[in-house]
N, C-alpha and C positions, 0 to 999 in steps of 0.2 A: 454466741456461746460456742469455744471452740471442742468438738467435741476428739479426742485425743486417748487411743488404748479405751476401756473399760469407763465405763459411767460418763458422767459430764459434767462439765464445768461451770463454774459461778463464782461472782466473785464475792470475795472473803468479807464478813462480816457486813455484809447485803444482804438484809432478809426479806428484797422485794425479790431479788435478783432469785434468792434461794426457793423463793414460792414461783415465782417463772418456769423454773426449769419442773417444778414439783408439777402443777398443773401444766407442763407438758408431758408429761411422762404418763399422766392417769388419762389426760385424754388423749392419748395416742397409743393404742395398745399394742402396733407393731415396735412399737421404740419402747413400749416397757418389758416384751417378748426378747427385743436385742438384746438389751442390757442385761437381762439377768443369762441370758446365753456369753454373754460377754465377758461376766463376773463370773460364770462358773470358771469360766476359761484359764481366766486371770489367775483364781485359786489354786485352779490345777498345777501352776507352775510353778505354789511355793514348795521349797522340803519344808517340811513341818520340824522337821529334828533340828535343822537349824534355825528355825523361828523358836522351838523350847530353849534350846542354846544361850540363844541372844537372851531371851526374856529371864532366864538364871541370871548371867553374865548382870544385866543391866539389878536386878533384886538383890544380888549381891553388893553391888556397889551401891545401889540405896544402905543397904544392910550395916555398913561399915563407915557411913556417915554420920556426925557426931550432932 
């Protein structure tokens, strides 16, 4: 599990794989401590104004589909 930036990885549409990484995270309370220190972090560095932005921009163009 390569673990890269914020959270960790698994692979896609493994749901043995997705319970692996789950029941690491609950029995390891320093590595469920990291992560969410990690994911604040991560957040910290959206702007929000341009995350509203985007999320307009893209409901618009839903909006105008026929």
């Amino acid at each position: 599990m390569p673990e890269n930036g914020a959270g960790l990885r698994f692979r896609s549409r493994d749901p043995d794989a997705l319970a692996e990484v789950a029941i690491r995270v609950l029995r390891d309370e320093q590595l469920g401590e990291r992560l969410v220190a990690e994911g604040l972090e991560h957040i910290r560095g959206f702007d929000w104004a341009d995350v509203a932005a985007s999320t307009a921009e893209l409901y618009g163009e839903f909006a105008r589909l026929p």
